[in-house]
C-alpha positions as a printed Julia matrix, in Angstrom:
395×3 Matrix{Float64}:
   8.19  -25.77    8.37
   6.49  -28.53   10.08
   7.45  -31.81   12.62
   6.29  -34.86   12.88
   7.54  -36.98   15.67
  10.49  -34.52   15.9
  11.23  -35.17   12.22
  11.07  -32.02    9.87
  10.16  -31.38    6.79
   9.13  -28.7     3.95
   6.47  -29.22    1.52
   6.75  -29.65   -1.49
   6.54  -26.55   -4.02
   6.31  -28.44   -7.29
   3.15  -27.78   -9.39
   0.51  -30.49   -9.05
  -0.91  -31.6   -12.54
  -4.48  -31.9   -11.76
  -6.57  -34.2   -13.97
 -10.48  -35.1   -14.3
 -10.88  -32.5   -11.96
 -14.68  -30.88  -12.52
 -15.98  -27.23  -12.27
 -17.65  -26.7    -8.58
 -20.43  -24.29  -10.06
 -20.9   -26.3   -13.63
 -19.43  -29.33  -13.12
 -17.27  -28.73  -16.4
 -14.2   -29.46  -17.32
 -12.34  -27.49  -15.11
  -8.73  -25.08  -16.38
  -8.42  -23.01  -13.19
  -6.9   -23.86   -9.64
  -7.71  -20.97   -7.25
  -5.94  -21.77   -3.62
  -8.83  -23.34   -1.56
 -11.5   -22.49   -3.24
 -11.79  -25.43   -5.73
 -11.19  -25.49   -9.31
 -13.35  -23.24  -12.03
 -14.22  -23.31  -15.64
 -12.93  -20.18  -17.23
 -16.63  -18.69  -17.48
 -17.74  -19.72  -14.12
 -14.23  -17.96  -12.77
 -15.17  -14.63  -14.13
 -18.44  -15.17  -12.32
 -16.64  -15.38   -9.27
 -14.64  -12.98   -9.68
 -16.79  -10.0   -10.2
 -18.5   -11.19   -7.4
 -16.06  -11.16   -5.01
 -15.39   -7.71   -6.32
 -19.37   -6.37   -6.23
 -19.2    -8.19   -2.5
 -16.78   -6.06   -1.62
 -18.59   -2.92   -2.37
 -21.52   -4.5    -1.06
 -20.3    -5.06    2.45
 -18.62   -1.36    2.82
 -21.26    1.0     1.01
 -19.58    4.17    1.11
 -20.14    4.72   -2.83
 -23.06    6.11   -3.2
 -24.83    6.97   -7.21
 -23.66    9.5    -8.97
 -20.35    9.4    -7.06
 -17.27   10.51   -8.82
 -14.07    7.86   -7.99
 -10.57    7.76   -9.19
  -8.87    4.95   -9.74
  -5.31    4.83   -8.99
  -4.06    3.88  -12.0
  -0.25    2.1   -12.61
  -0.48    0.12  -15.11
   0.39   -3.03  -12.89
  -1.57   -6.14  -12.59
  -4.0    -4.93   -9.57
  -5.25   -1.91  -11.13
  -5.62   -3.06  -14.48
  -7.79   -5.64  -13.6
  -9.32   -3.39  -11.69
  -9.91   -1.13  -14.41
 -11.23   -4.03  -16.25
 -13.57   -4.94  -13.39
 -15.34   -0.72  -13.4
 -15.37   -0.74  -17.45
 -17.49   -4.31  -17.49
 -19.52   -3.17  -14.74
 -20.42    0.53  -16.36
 -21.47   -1.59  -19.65
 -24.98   -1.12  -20.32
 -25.71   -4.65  -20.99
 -24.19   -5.73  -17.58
 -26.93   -6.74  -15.04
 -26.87   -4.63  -11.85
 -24.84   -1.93  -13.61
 -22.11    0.13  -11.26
 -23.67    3.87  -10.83
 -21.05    6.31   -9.82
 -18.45    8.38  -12.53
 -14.8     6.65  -12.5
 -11.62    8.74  -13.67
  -8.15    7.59  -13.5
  -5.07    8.91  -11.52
  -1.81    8.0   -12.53
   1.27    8.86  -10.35
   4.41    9.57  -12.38
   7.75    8.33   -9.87
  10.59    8.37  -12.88
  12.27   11.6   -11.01
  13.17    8.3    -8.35
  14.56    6.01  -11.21
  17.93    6.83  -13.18
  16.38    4.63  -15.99
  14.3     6.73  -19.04
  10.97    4.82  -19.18
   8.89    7.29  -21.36
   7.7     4.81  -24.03
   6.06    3.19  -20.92
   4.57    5.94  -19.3
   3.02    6.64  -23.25
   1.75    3.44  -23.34
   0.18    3.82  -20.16
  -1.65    7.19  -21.26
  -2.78    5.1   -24.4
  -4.19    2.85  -21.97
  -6.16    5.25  -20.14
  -7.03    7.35  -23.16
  -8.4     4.56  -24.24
 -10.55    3.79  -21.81
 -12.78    6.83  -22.98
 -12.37    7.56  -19.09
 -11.54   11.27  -18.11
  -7.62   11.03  -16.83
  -4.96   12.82  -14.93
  -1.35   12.08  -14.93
   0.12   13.63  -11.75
   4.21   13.98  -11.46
   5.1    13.04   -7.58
   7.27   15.88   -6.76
   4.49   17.57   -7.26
   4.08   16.76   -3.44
   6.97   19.08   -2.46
   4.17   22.08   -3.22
   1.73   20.65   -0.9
   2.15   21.41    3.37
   2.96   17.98    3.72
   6.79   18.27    2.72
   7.38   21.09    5.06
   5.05   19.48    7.27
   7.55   16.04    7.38
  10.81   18.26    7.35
   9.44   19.54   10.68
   7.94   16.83   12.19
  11.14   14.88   12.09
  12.96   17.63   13.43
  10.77   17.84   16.79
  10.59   13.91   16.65
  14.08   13.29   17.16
  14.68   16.19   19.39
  11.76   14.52   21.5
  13.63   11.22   21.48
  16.49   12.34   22.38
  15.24   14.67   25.38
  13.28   11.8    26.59
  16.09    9.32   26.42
  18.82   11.47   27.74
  16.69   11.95   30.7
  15.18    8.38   30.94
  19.22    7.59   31.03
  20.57   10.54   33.2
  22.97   11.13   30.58
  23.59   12.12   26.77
  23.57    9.6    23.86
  26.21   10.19   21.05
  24.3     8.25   18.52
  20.73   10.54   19.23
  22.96   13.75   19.24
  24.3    12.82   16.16
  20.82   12.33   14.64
  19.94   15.74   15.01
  22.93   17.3    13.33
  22.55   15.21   10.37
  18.51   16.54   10.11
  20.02   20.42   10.51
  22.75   19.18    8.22
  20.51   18.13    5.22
  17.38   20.39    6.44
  19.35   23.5     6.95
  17.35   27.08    6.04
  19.41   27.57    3.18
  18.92   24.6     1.0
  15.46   24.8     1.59
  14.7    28.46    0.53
  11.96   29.17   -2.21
  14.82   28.77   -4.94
  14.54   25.35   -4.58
  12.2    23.45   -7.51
   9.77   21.18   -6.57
  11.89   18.01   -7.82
  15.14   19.28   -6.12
  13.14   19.07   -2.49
  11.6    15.3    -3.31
  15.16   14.51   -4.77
  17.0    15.91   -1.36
  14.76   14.1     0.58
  15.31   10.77   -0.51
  18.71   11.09   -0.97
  18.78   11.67    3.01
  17.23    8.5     3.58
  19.66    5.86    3.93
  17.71    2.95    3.98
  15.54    0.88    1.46
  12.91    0.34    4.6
  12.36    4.11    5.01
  12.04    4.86    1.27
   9.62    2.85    0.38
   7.73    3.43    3.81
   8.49    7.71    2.63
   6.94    6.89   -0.7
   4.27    4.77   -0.23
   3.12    7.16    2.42
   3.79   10.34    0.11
   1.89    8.44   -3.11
  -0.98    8.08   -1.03
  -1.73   11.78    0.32
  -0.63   12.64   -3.53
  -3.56   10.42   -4.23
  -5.86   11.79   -1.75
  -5.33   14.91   -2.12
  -5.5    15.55   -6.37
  -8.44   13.73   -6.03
 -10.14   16.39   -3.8
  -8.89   18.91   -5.98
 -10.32   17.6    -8.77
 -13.63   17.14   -7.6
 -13.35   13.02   -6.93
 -15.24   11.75   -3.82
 -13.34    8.3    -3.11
  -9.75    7.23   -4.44
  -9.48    3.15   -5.61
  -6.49    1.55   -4.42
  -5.91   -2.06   -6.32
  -4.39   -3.77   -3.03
  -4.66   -7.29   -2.66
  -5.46   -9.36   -0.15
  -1.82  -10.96   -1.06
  -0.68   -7.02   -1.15
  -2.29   -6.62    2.25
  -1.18   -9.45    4.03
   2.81   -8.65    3.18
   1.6    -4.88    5.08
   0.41   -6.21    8.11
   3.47   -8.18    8.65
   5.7    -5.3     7.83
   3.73   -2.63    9.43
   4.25   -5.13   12.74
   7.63   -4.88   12.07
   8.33   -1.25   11.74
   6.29   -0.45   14.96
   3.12    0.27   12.79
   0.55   -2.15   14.39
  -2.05    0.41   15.82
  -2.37    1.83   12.22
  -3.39   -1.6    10.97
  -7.32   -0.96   10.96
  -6.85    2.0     8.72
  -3.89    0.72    6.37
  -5.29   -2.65    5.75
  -9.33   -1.93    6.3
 -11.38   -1.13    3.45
 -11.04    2.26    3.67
  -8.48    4.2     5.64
 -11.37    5.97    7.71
 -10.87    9.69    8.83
  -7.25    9.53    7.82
  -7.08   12.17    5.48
 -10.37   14.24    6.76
  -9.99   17.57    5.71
  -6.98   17.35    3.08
  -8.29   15.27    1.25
 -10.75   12.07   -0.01
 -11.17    7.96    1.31
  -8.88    5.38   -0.02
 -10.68    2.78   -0.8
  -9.83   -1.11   -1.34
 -12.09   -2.76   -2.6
  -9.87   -5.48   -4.27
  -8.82   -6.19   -0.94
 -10.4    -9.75   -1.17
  -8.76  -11.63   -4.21
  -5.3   -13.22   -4.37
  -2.35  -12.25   -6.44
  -2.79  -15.19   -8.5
  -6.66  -14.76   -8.77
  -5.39  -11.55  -10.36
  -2.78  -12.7   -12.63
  -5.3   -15.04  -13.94
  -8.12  -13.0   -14.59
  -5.61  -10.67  -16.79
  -4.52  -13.87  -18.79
  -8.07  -15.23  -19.48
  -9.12  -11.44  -20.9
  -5.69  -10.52  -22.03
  -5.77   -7.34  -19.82
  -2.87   -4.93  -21.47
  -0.53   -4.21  -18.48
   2.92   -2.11  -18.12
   6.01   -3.11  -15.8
   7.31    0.4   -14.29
  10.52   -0.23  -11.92
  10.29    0.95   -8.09
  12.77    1.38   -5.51
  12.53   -2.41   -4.97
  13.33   -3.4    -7.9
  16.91   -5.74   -8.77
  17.12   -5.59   -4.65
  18.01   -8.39   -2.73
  15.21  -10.03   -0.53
  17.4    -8.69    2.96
  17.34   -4.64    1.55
  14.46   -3.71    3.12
  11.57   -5.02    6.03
   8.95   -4.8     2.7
  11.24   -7.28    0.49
  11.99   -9.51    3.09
   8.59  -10.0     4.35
   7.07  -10.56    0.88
   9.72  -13.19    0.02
   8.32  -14.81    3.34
   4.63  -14.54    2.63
   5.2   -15.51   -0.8
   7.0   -18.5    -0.07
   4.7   -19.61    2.55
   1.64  -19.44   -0.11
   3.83  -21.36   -2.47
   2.81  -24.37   -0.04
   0.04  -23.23    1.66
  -2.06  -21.34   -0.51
  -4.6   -20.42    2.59
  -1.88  -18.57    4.63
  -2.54  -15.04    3.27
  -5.91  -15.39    3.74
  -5.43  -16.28    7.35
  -3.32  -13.1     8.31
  -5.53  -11.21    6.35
  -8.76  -12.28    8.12
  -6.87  -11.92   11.1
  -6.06   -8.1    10.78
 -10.16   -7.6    10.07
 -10.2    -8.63   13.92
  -8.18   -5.48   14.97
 -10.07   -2.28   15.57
  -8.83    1.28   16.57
 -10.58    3.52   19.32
 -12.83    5.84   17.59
 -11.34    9.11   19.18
  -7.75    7.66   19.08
  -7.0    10.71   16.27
  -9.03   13.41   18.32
  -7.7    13.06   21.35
  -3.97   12.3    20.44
  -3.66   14.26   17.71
  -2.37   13.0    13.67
   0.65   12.36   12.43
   1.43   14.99    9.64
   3.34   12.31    7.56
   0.88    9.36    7.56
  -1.72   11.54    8.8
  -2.2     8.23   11.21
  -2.8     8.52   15.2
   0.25    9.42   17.05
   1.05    6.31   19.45
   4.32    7.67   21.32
   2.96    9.32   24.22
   3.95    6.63   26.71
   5.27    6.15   30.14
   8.9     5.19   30.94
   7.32    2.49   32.9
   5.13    1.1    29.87
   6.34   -1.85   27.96
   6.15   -0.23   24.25
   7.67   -1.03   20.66
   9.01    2.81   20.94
  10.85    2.45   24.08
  12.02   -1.1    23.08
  13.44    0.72   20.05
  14.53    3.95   22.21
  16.33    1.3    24.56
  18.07   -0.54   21.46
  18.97    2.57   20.34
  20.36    3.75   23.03
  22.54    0.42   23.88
  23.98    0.41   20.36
């Protein structure tokens, strides 16, 4: 939304038929509109393309020969062109050919979803079978076996007894709402339901069913996929993990990571790689699509007919309010309709933001994210937790 002379207006989101319009590399005919960057032929585009890719690498050379890396593998847009990218670039004919050993990874989330999607999950394993690629499907409750679900039950637990300690005291007297919090957690937590008894896909199942809101699901899954990720790949025998974020993908992050209280994780959420994050545990995640738009994307998979699969996740047939995520990505989204440089300008922007270096060491890690913990703060200090505390505690 702009003004002019205290008039305002919104730009207009129609599609601009571009004619005459000549390659910038060739000076062909041109068939491709990318944001800012001018207009491409379709072979000059690929050009591009890869490079923007290889540049990516380039600039953050933490794959070394011979190195073994799994792609994260979904079947969506971003990591089948992604996949596309690593099988071009291991073809012998390629100039400059990629030298480490890529598998795939592929997450299976159905147990989340009431609908029966197994003709897609085939096709999927089709896909990666035949990539001639060595391949792993890996079932996500398979996370309730690891430390980390235990790990979360009890973290909450002392979390919210912290809170409320702190804020009864900060306020001289009890809160209802805080108090309540913690019966809920020995409610749903309790020793019983949790006993050895309990399969693997009962404890994901129980967890998100004590979730209440979209925000924290997809926050709770997105933050479970990726130590799933991490650490398979270590037991495997992977060295890196490839993540097919966007810069489009990234930008929507920072904004909602700002929003839930998230913004001294951005350096290792948004960077190339998520540095010492999962040291120990497990391997990097590494983002090396991280520079090329959504629609870059989409029309590299037209142009070589990429085969890609549509799996449902918990945002799917949500409104745009349900959650922080959906809300911000209608926003971004909507923005780049009319300004096609606006991701790229809160993405560049978040490259600006660095973390201190023995932030994790000296604080300690969270056991979720596995991020540094921020909440060791004064009562005096003017923080996003005790603005939240103090909401909280009003309500």
């Amino acid at each position: 939304m702009c003004q002019v002379n205290g008039e305002t207006f919104s730009p207009k989101l129609e599609p601009q038929i571009i004619h005459g319009k000549a390659c910038v590399k060739c000076e062909k005919d041109s068939v491709i509109v990318v944001g800012t960057n001018g207009t491409f032929c379709k072979d000059c585009f690929e050009v591009y393309f890869s490079h923007k890719f290889r540049a990516s690498m380039g600039r953050n050379p933490l794959v070394r020969h011979h190195d073994k890396v799994a792609l994260a593998y979904s079947g969506g847009n971003n990591s089948s062109a992604l996949l596309n990218l690593i099988k071009k670039g291991l073809d012998p004919a390629t100039v400059k050919k990629l030298k480490f050993t890529p598998g795939l990874i592929f997450v299976d989330e159905r147990i989340l979803y009431p609908s029966d999607d197994y003709e897609k999950v085939k096709e999927i394993e089709e896909i990666m079978r035949n990539t001639g690629f060595p391949y792993h499907i890996v079932k996500l409750e398979e996370v309730g076996a690891m430390c980390i679900y235990t790990l979360y039950i009890g973290i909450v637990y002392l979390i919210v007894n912290h809170i409320c300690f702190n804020v009864n005291v900060m306020f001289k007297k009890e809160i209802p709402f805080l108090n309540h919090v913690i019966f809920i957690i020995d409610q749903v937590f309790s020793t019983e339901d949790t006993d050895e008894k309990m399969t693997n896909a009962e404890k994901l199942e129980k967890l998100f069913n004590s979730i209440t809101t979209l925000t924290s699901k997809q926050e709770t899954l997105y933050r479970l996929r990726c130590y799933l990720l991490s650490r398979k790949a270590k037991e495997l025998g992977y060295d890196h993990v490839f993540m097919g974020e966007t810069s489009t993908r990234l930008a929507i992050n920072i904004l909602s990571n700002f929003s839930l209280g998230r913004g001294v994780h951005l350096p290792q959420d948004t960077g190339f790689s998520d540095g010492l994050r999962f040291e120990g545990v497990g391997v990097k995640l590494l983002r090396p699509m991280r520079e090329m738009s959504m629609k870059e994307i989409a029309v590299y998979n037209a142009l070589n007919k990429v085969p890609t699969v549509f799996l449902p996740n918990l945002a799917t047939s949500q409104s745009v309010t349900s959650s922080v995520q959906n809300l911000t990505e209608n926003f971004i989204l909507g923005l780049v309709a009319g300004f096609p440089s606006t991701e790229m300008t809160v993405f560049r922007t978040s490259n600006k933001l660095h973390g201190k270096n023995d932030e994790k060491k000296s604080r300690g890690c969270c056991r979720l994210c596995f991020g540094a913990i921020d909440t060791e703060c004064g009562t005096a200090q003017a923080t996003a937790l005790r603005h939240t505390l103090f909401s909280e505690a009003i309500n």
